[in-house]
VMD Tcl script that draws the C-alpha trace (Angstrom):
set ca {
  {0.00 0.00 0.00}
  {2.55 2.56 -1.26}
  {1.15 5.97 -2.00}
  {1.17 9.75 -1.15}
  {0.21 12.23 1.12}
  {0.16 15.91 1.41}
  {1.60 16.76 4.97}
  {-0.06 19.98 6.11}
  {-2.90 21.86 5.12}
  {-3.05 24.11 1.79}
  {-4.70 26.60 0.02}
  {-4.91 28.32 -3.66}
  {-7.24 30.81 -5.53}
  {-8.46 30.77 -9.28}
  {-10.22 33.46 -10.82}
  {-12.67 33.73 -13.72}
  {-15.07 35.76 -15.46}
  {-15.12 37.58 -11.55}
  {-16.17 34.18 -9.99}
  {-13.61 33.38 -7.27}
  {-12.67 29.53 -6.61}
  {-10.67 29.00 -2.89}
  {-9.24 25.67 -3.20}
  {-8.27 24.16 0.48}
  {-6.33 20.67 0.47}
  {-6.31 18.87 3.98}
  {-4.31 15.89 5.25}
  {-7.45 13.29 6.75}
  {-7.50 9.96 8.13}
  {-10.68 9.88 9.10}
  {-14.12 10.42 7.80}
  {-15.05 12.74 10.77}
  {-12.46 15.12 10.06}
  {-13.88 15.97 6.72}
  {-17.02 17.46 8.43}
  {-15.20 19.32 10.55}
  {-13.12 20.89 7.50}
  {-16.32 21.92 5.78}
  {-17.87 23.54 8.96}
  {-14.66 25.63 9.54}
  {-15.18 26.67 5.30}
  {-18.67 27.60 5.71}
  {-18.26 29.17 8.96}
  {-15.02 30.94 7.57}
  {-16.90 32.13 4.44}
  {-21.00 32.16 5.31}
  {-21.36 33.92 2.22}
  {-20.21 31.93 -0.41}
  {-22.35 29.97 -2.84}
  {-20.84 26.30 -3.14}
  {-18.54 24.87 -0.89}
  {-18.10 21.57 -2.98}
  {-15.28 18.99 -2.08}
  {-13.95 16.07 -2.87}
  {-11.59 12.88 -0.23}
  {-9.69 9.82 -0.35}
  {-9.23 7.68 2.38}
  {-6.65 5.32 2.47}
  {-5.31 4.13 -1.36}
  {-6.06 6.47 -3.98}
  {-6.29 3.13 -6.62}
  {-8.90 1.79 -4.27}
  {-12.21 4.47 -4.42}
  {-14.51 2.46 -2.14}
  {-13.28 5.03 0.39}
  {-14.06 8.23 -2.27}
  {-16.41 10.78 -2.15}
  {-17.37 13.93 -3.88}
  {-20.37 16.57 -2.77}
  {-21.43 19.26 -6.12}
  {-23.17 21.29 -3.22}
  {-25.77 23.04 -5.46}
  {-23.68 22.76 -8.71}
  {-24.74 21.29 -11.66}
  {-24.61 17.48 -11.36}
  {-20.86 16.50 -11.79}
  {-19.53 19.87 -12.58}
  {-17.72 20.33 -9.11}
  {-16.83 17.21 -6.77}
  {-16.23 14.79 -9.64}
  {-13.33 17.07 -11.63}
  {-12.09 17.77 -8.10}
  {-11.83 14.24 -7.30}
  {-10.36 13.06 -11.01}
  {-7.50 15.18 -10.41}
  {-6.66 13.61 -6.52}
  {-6.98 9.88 -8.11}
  {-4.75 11.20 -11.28}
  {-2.18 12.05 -9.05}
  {-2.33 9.66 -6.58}
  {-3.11 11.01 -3.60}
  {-4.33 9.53 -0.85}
  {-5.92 10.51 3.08}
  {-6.59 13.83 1.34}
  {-9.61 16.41 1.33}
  {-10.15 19.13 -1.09}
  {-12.64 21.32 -0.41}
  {-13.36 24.16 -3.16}
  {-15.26 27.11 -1.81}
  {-17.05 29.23 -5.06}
  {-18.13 33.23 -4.74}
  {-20.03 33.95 -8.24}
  {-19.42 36.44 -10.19}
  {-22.33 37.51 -11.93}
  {-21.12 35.80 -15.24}
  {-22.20 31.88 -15.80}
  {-19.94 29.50 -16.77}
  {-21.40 26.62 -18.27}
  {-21.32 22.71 -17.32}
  {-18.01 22.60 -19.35}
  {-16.68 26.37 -18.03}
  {-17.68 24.90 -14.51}
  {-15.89 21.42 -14.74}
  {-12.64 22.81 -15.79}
  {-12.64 25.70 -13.17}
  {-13.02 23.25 -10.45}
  {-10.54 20.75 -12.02}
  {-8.09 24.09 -12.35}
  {-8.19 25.28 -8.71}
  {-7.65 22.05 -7.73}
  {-4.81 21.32 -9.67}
  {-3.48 24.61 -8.12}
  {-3.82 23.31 -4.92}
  {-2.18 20.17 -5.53}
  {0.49 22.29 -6.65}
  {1.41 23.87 -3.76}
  {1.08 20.37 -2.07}
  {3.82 19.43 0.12}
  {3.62 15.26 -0.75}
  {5.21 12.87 1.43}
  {5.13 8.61 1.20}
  {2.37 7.76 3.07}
  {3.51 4.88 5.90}
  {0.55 2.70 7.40}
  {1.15 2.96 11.37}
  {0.25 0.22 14.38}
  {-0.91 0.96 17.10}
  {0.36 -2.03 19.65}
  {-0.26 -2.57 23.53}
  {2.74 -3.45 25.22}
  {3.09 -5.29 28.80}
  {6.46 -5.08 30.54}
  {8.04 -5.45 34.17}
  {9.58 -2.04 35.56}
  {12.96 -3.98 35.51}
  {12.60 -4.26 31.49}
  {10.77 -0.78 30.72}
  {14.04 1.04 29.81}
  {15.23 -1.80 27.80}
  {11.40 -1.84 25.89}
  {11.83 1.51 25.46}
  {15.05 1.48 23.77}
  {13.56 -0.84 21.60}
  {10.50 1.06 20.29}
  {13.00 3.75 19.99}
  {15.53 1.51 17.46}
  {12.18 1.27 15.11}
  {11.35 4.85 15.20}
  {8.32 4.17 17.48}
  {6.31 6.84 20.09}
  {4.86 5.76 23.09}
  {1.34 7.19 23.00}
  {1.03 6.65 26.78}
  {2.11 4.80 29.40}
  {0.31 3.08 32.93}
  {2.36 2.20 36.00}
  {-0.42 -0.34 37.59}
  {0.94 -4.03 38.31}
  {2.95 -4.06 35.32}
  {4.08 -1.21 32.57}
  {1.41 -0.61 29.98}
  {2.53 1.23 26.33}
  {0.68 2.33 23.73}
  {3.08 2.11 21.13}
  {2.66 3.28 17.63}
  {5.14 2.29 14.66}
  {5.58 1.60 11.45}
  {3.49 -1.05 10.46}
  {5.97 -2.96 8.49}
  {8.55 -2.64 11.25}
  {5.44 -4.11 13.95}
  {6.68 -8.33 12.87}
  {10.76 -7.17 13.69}
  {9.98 -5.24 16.92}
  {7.71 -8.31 18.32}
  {10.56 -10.43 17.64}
  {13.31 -7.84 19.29}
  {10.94 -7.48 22.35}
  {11.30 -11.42 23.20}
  {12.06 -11.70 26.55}
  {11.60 -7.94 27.88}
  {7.59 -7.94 27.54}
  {4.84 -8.75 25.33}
  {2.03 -7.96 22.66}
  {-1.50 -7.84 23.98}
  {-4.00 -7.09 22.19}
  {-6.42 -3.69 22.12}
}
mol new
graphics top color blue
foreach p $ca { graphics top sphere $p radius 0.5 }
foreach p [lrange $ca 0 end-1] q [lrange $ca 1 end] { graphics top cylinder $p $q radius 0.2 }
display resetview
């Protein structure tokens, strides 16, 4: 599962025929945190007449997690061009929200289409892309007399301890690399164990 990511929020802004398109690009993992995106835009800018958008979850090549909303706009003139360019690109965990102020002069389907697909393509970009790297989250058991030694561990794949519970034993929430997860289970051997969530 080898794709990309952007790795912090973006904006851009296309004008034509006085009709103002404000493209915002956010990194998501979650579908959740698209809502709250598009409340922020239509908070941030009550007055505009589309806020249409379009996210990947997970693997661009795989759209059962893909979505696109026209908001108003003519039936596949907004979210779909929006979305074409993401999965033409490859981008994945990604939300692109296009916020539209019109100017007085129409468009057309096709003028519509390629204004979306155009501010979003200027968003893109200004897109900082990084690999994307699936992450596991693992719960981790160990005595006090091993938790150093665990923790040097997690630290030799890169991991971060999440949090940590001093009850009977030590408790981690460890997050890493997913593809590192089978090498640290067999480096933690003897100093604790896997349970899991």
């Amino acid at each position: 599962m080898t794709y990309h990511t952007l790795s912090a929020p973006c904006q851009a802004v296309y004008e034509i025929k006085k009709s103002e398109f404000l493209a915002f690009a956010y990194p998501i993992k979650r579908k959740d945190e698209l809502m709250f995106h598009v409340e922020q835009l239509k908070s941030s800018y009550p007055d505009a007449r589309h806020h249409c958008l379009a996210y990947i979850l997970g693997d661009p090549n795989n759209t059962t997690h893909a979505g696109f909303d026209d908001d108003g706009e003519p039936n596949g003139t907004a979210g779909r061009p929006i979305l074409n360019v993401l999965q033409h690109k490859g981008i994945g965990n990604v939300l692109v929200v296009v916020v539209r102020y019109f100017g007085g002069i129409k468009l057309g389907a096709g003028g519509l289409t390629r204004a979306y697909a155009t501010a979003t393509q200027m968003v893109v970009d200004k897109m900082v892309i990084v690999p994307f790297i699936p992450k596991s989250v693992l719960k981790v058991v160990c005595s006090f007399a091993h938790e150093a030694q665990v923790r040097y561990l997690i630290g030799q794949v890169k991991g971060e301890i999440l949090s940590a519970d001093y009850a009977h034993d030590v408790v981690m929430m460890v997050q890493i690399d997913s593809e590192k997860a089978t090498e640290f289970a067999e480096h933690l051997g003897i100093y604790g164990k896997i349970q899991n969530i």
